[in-house]
Chimera marker file (.cmm) of the C-alpha trace (Angstrom):
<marker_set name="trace">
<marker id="1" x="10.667" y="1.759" z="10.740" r="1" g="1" b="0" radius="0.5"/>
<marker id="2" x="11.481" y="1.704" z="6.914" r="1" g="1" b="0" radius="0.5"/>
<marker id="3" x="11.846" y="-1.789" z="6.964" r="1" g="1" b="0" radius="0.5"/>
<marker id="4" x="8.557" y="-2.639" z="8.747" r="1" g="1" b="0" radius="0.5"/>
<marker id="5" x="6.563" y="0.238" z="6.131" r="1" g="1" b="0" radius="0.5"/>
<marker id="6" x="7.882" y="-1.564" z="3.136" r="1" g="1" b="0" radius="0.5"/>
<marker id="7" x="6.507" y="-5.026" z="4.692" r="1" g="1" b="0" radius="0.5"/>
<marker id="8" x="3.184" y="-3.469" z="5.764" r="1" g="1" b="0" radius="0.5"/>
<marker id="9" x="2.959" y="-1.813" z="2.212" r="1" g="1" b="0" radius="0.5"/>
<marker id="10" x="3.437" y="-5.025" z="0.508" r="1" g="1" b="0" radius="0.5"/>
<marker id="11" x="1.097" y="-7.136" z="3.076" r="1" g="1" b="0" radius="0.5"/>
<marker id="12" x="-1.563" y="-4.693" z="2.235" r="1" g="1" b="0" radius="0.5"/>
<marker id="13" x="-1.545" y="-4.344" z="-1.027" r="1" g="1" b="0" radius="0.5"/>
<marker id="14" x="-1.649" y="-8.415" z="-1.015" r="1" g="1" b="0" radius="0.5"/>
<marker id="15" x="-4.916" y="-7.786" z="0.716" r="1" g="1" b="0" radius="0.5"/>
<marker id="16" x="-6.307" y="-5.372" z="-1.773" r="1" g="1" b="0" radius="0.5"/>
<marker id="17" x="-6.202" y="-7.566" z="-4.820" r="1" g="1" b="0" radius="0.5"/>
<marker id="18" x="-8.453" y="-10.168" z="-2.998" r="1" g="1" b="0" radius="0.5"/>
<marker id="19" x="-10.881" y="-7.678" z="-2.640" r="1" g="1" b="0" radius="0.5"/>
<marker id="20" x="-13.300" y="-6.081" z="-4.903" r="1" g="1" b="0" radius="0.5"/>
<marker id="21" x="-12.737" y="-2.700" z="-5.236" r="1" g="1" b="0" radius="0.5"/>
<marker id="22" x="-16.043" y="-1.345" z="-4.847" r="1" g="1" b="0" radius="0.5"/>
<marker id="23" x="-16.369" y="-2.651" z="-1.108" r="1" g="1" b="0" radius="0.5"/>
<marker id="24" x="-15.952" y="-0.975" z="1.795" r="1" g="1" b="0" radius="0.5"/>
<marker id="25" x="-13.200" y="-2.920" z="3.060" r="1" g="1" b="0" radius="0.5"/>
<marker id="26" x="-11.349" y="-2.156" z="-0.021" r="1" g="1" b="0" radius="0.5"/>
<marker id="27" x="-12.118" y="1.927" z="0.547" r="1" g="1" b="0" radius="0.5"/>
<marker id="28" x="-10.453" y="1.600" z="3.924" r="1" g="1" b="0" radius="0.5"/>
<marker id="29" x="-7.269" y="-0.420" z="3.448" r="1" g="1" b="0" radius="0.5"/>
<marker id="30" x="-6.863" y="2.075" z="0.884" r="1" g="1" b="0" radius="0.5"/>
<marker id="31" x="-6.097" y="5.078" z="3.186" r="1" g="1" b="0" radius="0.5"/>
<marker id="32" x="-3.970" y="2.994" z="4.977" r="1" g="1" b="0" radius="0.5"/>
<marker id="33" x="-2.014" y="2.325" z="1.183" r="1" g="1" b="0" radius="0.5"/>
<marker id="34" x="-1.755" y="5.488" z="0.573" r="1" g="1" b="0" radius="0.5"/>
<marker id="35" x="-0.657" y="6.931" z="3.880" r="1" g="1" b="0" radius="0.5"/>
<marker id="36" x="2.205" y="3.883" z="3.606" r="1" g="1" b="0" radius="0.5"/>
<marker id="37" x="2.651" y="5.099" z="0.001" r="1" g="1" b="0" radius="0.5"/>
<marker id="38" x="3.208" y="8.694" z="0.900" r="1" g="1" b="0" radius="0.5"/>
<marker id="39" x="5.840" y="7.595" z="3.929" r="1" g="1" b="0" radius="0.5"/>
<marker id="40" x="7.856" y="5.861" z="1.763" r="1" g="1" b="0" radius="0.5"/>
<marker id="41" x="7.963" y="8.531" z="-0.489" r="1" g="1" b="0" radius="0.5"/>
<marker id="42" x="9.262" y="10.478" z="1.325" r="1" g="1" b="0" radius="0.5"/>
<marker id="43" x="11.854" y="8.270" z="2.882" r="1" g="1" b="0" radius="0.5"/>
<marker id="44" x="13.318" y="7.858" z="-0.789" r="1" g="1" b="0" radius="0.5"/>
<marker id="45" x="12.111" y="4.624" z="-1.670" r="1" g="1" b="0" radius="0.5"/>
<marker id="46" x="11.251" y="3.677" z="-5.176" r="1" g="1" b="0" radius="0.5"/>
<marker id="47" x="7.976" y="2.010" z="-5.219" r="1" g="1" b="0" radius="0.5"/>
<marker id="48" x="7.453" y="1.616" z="-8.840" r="1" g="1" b="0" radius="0.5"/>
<marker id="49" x="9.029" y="-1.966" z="-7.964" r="1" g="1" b="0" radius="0.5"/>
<marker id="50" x="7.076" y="-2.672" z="-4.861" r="1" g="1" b="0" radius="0.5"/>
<marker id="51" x="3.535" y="-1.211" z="-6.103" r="1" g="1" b="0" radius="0.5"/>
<marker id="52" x="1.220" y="-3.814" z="-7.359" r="1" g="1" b="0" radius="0.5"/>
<marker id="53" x="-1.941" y="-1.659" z="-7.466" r="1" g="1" b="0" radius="0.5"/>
<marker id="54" x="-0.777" y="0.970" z="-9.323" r="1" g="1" b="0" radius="0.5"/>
<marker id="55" x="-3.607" y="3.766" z="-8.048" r="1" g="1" b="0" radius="0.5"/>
<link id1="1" id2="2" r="1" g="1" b="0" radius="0.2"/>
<link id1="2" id2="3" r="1" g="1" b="0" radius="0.2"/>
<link id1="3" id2="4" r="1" g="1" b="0" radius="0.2"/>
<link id1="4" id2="5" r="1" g="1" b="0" radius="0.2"/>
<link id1="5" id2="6" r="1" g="1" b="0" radius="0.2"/>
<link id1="6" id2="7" r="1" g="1" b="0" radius="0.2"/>
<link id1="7" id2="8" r="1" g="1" b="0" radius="0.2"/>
<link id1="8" id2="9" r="1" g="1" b="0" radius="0.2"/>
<link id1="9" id2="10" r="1" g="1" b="0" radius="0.2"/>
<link id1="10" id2="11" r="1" g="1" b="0" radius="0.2"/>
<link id1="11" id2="12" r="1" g="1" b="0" radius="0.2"/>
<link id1="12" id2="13" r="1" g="1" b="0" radius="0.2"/>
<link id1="13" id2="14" r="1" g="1" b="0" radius="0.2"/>
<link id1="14" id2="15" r="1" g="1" b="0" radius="0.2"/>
<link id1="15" id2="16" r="1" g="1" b="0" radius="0.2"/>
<link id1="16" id2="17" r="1" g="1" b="0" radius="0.2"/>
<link id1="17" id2="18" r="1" g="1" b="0" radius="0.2"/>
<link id1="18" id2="19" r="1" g="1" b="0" radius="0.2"/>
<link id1="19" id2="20" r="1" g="1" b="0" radius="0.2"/>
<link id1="20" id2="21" r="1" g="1" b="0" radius="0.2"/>
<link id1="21" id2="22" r="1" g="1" b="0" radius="0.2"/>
<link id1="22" id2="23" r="1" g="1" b="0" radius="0.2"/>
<link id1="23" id2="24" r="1" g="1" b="0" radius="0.2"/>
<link id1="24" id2="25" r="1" g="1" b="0" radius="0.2"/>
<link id1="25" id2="26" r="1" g="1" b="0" radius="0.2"/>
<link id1="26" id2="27" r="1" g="1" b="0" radius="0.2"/>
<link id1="27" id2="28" r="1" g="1" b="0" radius="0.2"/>
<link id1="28" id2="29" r="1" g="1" b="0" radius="0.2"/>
<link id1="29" id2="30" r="1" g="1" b="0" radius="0.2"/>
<link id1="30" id2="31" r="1" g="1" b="0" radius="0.2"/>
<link id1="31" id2="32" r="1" g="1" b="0" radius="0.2"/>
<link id1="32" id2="33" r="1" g="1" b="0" radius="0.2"/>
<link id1="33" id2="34" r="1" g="1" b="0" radius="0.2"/>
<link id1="34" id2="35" r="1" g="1" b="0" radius="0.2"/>
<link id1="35" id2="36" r="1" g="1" b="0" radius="0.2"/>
<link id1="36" id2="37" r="1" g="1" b="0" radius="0.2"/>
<link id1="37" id2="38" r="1" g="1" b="0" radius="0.2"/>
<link id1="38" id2="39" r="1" g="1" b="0" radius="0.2"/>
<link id1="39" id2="40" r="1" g="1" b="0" radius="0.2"/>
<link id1="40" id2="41" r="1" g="1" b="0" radius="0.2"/>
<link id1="41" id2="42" r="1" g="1" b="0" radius="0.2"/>
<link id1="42" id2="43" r="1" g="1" b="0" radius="0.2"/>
<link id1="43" id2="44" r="1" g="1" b="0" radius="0.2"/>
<link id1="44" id2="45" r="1" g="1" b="0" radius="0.2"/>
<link id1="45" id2="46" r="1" g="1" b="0" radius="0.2"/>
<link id1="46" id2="47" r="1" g="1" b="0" radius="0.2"/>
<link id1="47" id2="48" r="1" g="1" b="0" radius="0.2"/>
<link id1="48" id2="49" r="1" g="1" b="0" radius="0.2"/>
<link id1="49" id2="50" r="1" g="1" b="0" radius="0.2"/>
<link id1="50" id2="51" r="1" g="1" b="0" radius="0.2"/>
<link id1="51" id2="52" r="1" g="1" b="0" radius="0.2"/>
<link id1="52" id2="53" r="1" g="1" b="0" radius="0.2"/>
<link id1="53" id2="54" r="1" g="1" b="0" radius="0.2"/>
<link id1="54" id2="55" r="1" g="1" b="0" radius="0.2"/>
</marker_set>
């Protein structure tokens, strides 16, 4: 489960910076980030690696 977060996490956050962030799009894979942001928090995992967006 860990494994496939961290790969969603990054895969989304791929798809975030080739949106603009005013769009709606952008507002709802943004939920998704941070619910896969919180999860791996909480599993232990460092993101300050991982995180491209930085929100």
């Amino acid at each position: 489960m860990l494994k496939l977060s961290v790969e969603e996490y990054s895969r989304l956050q791929g798809y975030m910076l080739l949106v603009e962030k005013d769009s709606e799009v952008y507002k709802a894979m943004k939920v998704r980030y941070t619910e896969l942001k919180i999860i791996l928090t909480a599993s232990g995992v460092n993101l300050t690696e991982l995180d491209r967006i930085k929100e």
